[in-house]
C-alpha positions in Angstrom: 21.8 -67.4 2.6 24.7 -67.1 0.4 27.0 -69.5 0.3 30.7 -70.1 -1.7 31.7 -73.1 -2.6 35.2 -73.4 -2.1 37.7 -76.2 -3.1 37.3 -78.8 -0.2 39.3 -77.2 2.5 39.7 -80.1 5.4 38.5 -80.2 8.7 38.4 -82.5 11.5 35.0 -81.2 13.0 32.2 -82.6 12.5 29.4 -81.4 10.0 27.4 -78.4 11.1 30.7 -76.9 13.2 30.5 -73.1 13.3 34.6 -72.9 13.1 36.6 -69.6 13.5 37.3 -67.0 11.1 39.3 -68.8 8.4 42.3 -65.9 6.4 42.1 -68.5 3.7 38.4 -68.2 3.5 38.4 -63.7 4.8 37.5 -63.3 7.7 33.9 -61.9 6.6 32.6 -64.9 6.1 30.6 -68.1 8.4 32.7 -70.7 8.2 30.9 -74.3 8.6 32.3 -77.5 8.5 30.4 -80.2 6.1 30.7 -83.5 5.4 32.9 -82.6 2.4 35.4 -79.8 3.8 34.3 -76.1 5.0 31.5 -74.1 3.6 32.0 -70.4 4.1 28.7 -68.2 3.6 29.4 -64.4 3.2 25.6 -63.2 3.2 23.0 -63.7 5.2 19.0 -63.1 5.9 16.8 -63.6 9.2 13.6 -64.1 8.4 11.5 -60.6 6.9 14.8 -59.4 6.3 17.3 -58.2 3.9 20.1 -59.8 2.8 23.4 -58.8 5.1 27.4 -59.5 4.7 27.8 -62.4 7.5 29.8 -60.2 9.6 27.0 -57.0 9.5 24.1 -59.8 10.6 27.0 -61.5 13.1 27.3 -58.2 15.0 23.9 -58.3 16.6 23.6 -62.3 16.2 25.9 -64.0 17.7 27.0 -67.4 16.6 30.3 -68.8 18.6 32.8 -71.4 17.2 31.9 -74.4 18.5 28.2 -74.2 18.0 27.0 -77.1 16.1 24.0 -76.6 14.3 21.2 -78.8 14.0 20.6 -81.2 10.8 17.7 -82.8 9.6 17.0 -84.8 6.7 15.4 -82.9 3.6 13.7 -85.3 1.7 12.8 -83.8 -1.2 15.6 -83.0 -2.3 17.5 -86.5 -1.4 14.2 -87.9 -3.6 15.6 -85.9 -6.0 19.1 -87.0 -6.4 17.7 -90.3 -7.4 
């Protein structure tokens, strides 16, 4: 997955929010909402694949605004902020 960190753009949905396309952020790109403002990814991989603009692997894999997708803690990588 690549992902762009942006300067914090705000946003009232909660974390894990697909939102809609974003003209600050090009419309190419998955826009999510995170704890800290809007994380837009503009390439993507499924599994045994190859790396895809978000909109080429959005085509055939449809992911609406609104979806929220699922979290779960990673703790290896909380152990290592410690």
């Amino acid at each position: 997955m690549g992902g762009t960190p942006k300067p914090a753009r705000e946003t009232r949905a909660l974390p894990g929010t697909i939102l809609p396309p974003d003209a600050t952020a090009g419309t190419n790109a998955l826009n999510i909402a995170t704890s800290d403002g809007i994380l837009s990814i503009h390439r993507l991989q499924r599994p045994g694949g190859k790396m895809l603009p978000a909109q080429d692997l959005l085509r055939g894999f449809r992911i609406l605004p609104g979806t929220r997708l699922p979290s779960r803690p990673m703790s290896a990588l909380l152990a290592a902020k410690h």
